[in-house]
N, C-alpha and C positions, 0 to 999 in steps of 0.2 A: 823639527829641522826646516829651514828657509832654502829655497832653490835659488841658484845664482847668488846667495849674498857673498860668495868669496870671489866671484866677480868686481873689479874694480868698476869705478863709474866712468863713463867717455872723458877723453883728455877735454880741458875747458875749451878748444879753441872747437872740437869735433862738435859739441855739446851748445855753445854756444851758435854754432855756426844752423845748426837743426833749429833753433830757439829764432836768427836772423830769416829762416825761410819759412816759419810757422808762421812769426807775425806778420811776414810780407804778405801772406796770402790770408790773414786774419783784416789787414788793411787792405786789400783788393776786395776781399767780398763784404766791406764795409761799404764800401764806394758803389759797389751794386748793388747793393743794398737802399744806398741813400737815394742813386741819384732820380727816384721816380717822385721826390718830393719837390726838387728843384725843375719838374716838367708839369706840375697839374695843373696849369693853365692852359698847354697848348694841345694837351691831351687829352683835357676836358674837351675846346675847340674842334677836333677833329670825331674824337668818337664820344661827343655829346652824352658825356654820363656826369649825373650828380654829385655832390658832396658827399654819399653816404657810398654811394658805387665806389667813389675815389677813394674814401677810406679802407673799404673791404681789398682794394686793389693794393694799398702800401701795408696793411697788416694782414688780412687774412688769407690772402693769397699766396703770400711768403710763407706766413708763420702756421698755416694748417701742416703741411710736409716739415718744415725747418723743426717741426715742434716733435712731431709724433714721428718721422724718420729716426732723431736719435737718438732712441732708445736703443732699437737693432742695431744700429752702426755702432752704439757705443758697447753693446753685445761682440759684435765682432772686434770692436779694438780692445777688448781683452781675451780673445782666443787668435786673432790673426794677426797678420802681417798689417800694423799701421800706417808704415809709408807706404806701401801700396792702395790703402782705401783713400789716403788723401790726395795722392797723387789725381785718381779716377775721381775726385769729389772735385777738387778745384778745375779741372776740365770740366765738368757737367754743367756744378754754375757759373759758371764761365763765358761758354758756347750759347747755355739759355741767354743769359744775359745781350749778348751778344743779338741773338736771335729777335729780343724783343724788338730790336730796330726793322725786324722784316712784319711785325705784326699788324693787322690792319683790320682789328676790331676789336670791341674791350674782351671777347672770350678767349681773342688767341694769345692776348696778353697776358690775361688771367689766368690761364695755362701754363705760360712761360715764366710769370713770377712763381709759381708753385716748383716750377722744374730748380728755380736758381735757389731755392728753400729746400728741396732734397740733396744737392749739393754739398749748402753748407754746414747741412746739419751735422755732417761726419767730422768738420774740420777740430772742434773745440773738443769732443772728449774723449779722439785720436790724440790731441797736444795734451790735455791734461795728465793723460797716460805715461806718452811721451817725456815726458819735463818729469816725472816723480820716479820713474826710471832710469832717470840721466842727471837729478838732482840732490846732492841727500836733505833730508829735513828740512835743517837750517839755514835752508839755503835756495829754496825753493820760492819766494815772495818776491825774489829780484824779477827773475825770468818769468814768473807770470807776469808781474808787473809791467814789464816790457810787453809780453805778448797782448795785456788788455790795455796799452797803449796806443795797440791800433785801432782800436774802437774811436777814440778822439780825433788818431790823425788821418786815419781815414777819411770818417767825416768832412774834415779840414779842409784834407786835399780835397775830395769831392766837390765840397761847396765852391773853393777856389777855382779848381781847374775848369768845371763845369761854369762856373760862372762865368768865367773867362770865353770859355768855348763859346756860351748862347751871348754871347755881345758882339764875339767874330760875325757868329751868323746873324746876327740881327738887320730886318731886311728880307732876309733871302725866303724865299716861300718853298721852295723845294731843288732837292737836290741831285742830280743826275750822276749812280757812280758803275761804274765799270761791272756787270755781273748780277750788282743789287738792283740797278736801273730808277725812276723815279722815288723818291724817301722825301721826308720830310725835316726837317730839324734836329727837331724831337728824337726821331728813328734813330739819324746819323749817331748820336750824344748817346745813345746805347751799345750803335756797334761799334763805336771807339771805346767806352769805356771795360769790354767785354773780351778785347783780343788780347792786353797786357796778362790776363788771367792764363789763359792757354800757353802761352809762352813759359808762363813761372810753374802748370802742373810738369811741362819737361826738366826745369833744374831740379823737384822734388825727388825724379830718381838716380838722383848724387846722396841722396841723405839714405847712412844707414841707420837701419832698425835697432834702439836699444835692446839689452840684455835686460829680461824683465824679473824684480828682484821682488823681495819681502814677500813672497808668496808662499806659502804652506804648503808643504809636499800632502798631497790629496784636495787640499782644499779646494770647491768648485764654483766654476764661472759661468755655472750655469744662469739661465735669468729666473726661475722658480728659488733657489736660494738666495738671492740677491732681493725679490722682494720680499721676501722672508724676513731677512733682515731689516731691509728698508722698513715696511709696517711693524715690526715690530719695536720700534724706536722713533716712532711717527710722533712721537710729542718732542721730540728735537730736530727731526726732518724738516715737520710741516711749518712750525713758527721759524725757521733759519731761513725759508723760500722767502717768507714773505717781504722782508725790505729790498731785495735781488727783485723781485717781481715786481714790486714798485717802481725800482729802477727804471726798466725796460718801460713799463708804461708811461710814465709822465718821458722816458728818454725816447721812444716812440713817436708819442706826442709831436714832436719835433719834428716830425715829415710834413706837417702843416705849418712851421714856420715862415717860409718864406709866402706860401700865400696869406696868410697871418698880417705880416708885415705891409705885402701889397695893400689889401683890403683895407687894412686900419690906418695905414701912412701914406698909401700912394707910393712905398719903397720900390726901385725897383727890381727885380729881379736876380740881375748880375750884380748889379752893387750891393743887394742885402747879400749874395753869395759870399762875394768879398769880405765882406764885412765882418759875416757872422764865420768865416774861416781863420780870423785873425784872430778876433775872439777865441773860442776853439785851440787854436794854436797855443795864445797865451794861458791861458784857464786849465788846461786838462791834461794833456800830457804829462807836465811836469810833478802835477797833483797825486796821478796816478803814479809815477814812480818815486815820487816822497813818503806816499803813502806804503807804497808796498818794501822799500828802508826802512822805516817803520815798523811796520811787523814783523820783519826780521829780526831787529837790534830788540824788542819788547819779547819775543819769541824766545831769543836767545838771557833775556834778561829770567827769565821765567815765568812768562804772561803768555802762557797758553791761549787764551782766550782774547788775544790784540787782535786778530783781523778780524774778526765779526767786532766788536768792539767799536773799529775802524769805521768799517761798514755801516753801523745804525747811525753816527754820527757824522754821517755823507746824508744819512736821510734825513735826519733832520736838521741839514742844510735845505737842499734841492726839493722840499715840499713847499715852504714855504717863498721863496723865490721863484719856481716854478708858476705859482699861481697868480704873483706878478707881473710875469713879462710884458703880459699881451695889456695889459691894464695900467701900463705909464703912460702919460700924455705926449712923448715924443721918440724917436726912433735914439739917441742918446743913453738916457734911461733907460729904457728898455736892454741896452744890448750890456749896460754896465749891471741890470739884473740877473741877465741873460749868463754873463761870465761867472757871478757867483754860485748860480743855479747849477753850473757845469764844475764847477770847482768840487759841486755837493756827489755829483752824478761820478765824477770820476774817479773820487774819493770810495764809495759805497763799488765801485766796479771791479776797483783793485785788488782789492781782499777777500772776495767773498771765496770765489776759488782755492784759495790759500787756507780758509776756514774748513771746507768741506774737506779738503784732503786728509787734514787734521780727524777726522769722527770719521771715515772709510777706510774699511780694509784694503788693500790690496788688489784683493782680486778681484772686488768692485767695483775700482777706482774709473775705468770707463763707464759702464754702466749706470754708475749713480751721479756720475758728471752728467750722463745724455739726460737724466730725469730731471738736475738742475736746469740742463740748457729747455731741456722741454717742458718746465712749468714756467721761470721765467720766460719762456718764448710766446706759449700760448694766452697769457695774460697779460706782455706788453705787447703782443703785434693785433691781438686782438681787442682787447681791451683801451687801449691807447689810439692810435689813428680811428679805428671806430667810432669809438667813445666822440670823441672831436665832431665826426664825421656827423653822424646823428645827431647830437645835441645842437649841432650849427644850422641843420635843415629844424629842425624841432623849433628853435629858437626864431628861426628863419622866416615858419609860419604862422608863426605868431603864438602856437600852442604851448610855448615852455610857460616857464616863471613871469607871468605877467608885472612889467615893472621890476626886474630883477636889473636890466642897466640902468634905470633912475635911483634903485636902492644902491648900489655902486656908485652912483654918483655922489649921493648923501654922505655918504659915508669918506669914501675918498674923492674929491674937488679935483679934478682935472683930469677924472679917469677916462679911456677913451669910450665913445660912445655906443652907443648901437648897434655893435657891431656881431653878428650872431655869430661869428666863428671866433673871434676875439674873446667874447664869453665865453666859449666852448673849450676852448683851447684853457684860458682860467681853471674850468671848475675841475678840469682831470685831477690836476692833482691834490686840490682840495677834499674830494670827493673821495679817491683812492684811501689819500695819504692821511687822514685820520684815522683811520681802521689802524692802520699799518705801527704810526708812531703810537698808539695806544695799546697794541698787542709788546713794542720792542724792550720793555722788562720781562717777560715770559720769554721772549727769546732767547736774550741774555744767560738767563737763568737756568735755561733749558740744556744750552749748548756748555756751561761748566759742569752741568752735571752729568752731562756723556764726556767731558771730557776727566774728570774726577773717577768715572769710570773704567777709562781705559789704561789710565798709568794704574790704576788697582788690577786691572785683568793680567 
C-alpha cells in the first residue's frame, strides 16, 4: 500500500505558482553565486591575493559547504517540512551574500562564501522533492526544465545587471552609505545583489507544503537505507554522475571568463558582461526548455531512457567548444564559440534531474538529489575555478608544458598567444572531458539496465 496516493495532485496554477518561486530563488542564488567572477580584478587590487587564492575563493569556498551540507538538508527534505528549510536557506545565503560587501580581508570573505554555500545547498533537493510531489511522471521535465532555467538566466542577468552596475561606478573609488559607512565598489555590488534574496525568503511562506506520495507504508527515510541502496547499485550511480559533474566544471570554469577575456583581448569588463549576457540569453534558456519537451514527448513515446540520453549529447557538444573559447584569435569568435559551448551545457543541465528521478524511489528522492548536487558540486566548484586557477600560475611561472602555446600555435594559426590563463581555462575541459566522453557508453548502458529493472520489480 502507497500513503497519499488517493490524494489528488495541487491544482496547476497552486503547483505551478511553487515551481514560479523555486526557480526565482534558484535564479537569485545563481547571481550570487556568479557575481565574484565579474569582481576579480578589484578584489585581487584590494586584498592582494593570487590567481590560485582567487580560484579557491569562487569554487572552494562555496562548494566545500554547498557540497557536503546537502546531504543532511536533503535528509531533512524527506522527513520535514520543505518550505520551511528553504524559506531559512534563501535568507542565509542571502544576508551572507550581502554581508560579503562589509568584508575586509580575503578570510572574512572566505567565510562568507562558505556561509552563502550552506544556504544553497538545501534549495535543489528541497524542489526536486517538491516538483515529484506536485508532478506525476509525465509530466515532470517541463517544470524542472523551467526550474534549471535559472541556472542560465541567472547568470544573464548577473553578467548584465552587474555589468551595468560596475560601468555606473566606474571612476568612483569609494563609497560612503548611511550605517555601512566607507565601502568600495566591489562591496557596494554585493550588498545590492544580496537584499533582493531576503525579500523573496518572505514570499516563500505563501507556498504550501505538498502532499507527499508514492511512499510505502513502513518504508524508511532513514540515511543508513538510502546508502544502502545507493552502494549497492553504484555501477549506475557512479557512471550517471559523471557527465553532471563535467558539466559544473568546465560550467565553473566560466567564473574566469571575464578575466579571460580582459587578459587575452584587452575586453573590457562591463562590455564583456553585456556581452557575454546576451549570448547567455540567446544560447540557453531556450535550449534548456527544448530539451526538457523533449524528454517529455520521448518519455511518453516510450524512451525511458531520453534524458540521460539527452544529457550525454550536451556533453559532447560543450567539451569540445569549451576548450575553444579562450583560443580564437578575436573577441567575435570567441563568443560565437562561447554560445554553442552553452547551447551543450544547457542541454546536459536539463535532464539530468529528470533521469535520476526516474532509478529513485521515493523515499529517497531528497536525499539522493543532495548526493547528485554534492558530487556534481564538489568536482565542478573544485575542480573547475581551481583547475584554472593553478594551472594559470603554473603556466605563469614558467614551470607547465614548456612550449605548449607555440605547439597551439602550430597547430591552429592565429591562436591566441601566451597567455597563461587563457591556456588554462583551454585545458579544463580537455583534460576533464576525455575521461568523461570515454566512459558515456557504460553510462548509457548502465542506466537501461536499472531501468529494465524497475518496470520488472
Amino acid at each position: 500500500m502507497n500513503i497519499a496516493m488517493a490524494a489528488p495532485y495541487p491544482r496547476p496554477a497552486r503547483r505551478w505558482y511553487m515551481v514560479a518561486l523555486l526557480t526565482l530563488a534558484y535564479f537569485i542564488s545563481y547571481i550570487d553565486r556568479t557575481v565574484i567572477g565579474l569582481l576579480v580584478g578589484p578584489i585581487q587590487a584590494d586584498l592582494g591575493v593570487s590567481d590560485s587564492q582567487m580560484g579557491l575563493l569562487m569554487g572552494l569556498a562555496f562548494g566545500i559547504f554547498y557540497a557536503t551540507m546537502g546531504l543532511p538538508l536533503g535528509w531533512l527534505a524527506d522527513r520535514t517540512r520543505r518550505t520551511g528549510i528553504v524559506t531559512c536557506a534563501i535568507a542565509l545565503w542571502s544576508g551572507a551574500t550581502a554581508l560579503c560587501g562589509l568584508a575586509s580581508s580575503y578570510m572574512q570573505l572566505f567565510l562568507l562564501r562558505m556561509s552563502v554555500g550552506v544556504g544553497e545547498a538545501a534549495l535543489s533537493p528541497c524542489t526536486m522533492s517538491m516538483v515529484a510531489d506536485s508532478f506525476p511522471k509525465e509530466k515532470r521535465g517541463k517544470p524542472i526544465a523551467v526550474y534549471s532555467m535559472a541556472l542560465s538566466l541567472g547568470t544573464a542577468t548577473a553578467y548584465y545587471a552587474i555589468g551595468a552596475l560596475l560601468e555606473a561606478l566606474r571612476g568612483v573609488d569609494v563609497l560612503v552609505w548611511p550605517l555601512v559607512g566607507a565601502i568600495r565598489p566591489w562591496q557596494a555590488v554585493f550588498i545590492i545583489v544580496g537584499v533582493p534574496g531576503l525579500l523573496l525568503s518572505l514570499a516563500m511562506l505563501t507556498v504550501r507544503e505538498p502532499v507527499r506520495r508514492d511512499v510505502k507504508e513502513g518504508a524508511s527515510t532513514a540515511p543508513w537505507p538510502m546508502f544502502r541502496y545507493f552502494f549497492s547499485r553504484w555501477k549506475t550511480y557512479v557512471p550517471f554522475l559523471l557527465p553532471f559533474c563535467l558539466m559544473t566544471t568546465v560550467a565553473y570554469t566560466h567564473y574566469w571568463m571575464p578575466e579571460v577575456f580582459a587578459r587575452t583581448w584587452g575586453m573590457d569588463i562591463p562590455e564583456f558582461a553585456k556581452t557575454k549576457a546576451i549570448v547567455t540569453l540567446v544560447c540557453a534558456p531556450a535550449t534548456v526548455f527544448a530539451a526538457g519537451a523533449l524528454s517529455d514527448y520521448l518519455v511518453r513515446r516510450g524512451r525511458d531512457n531520453a534524458p540521460l540520453v539527452i544529457a550525454v549529447v550536451g556533453t559532447f557538444i560543450f567539451v569540445p567548444t569549451g576548450f575553444l573559447i579562450a583560443l580564437m584569435p578575436e573577441t567575435t569568435p570567441a563568443f560565437i564559440v562561447l554560445g554553442m559551448s552553452l547551447v551543450g551545457i544547457a542541454t546536459t543541465t536539463s535532464t539530468g534531474l529528470t533521469a535520476l528521478l526516474m532509478i529513485t524511489p521515493a523515499q529517497f528522492r531528497g536525499q539522493i538529489s543532495a548526493i547528485y548536487y554534492m558530487a556534481i558540486s564538489i568536482t565542478g566548484m573544485t575542480l573547475g575555478p581551481s583547475t584554472v586557477g593553478w594551472l594559470s600560475d603554473w603556466f605563469n611561472e614558467g614551470t607547465g608544458f614548456a612550449g605548449f602555446d607555440a605547439f597551439l600555435e602550430s597547430v591552429m594559426p592565429g591562436v591566441t598567444g601566451a597567455n597563461s590563463l587563457a591556456l588554462a581555462f583551454a585545458a579544463v575541459p580537455l583534460i576533464y572531458g576525455s575521461i568523461v566522453l570515454a566512459l558515456a557508453p557504460v553510462t548509457l548502458r548502465n542506466f537501461r539496465r536499472e531501468l529494465a529493472r524497475i518496470r520488472e520489480s
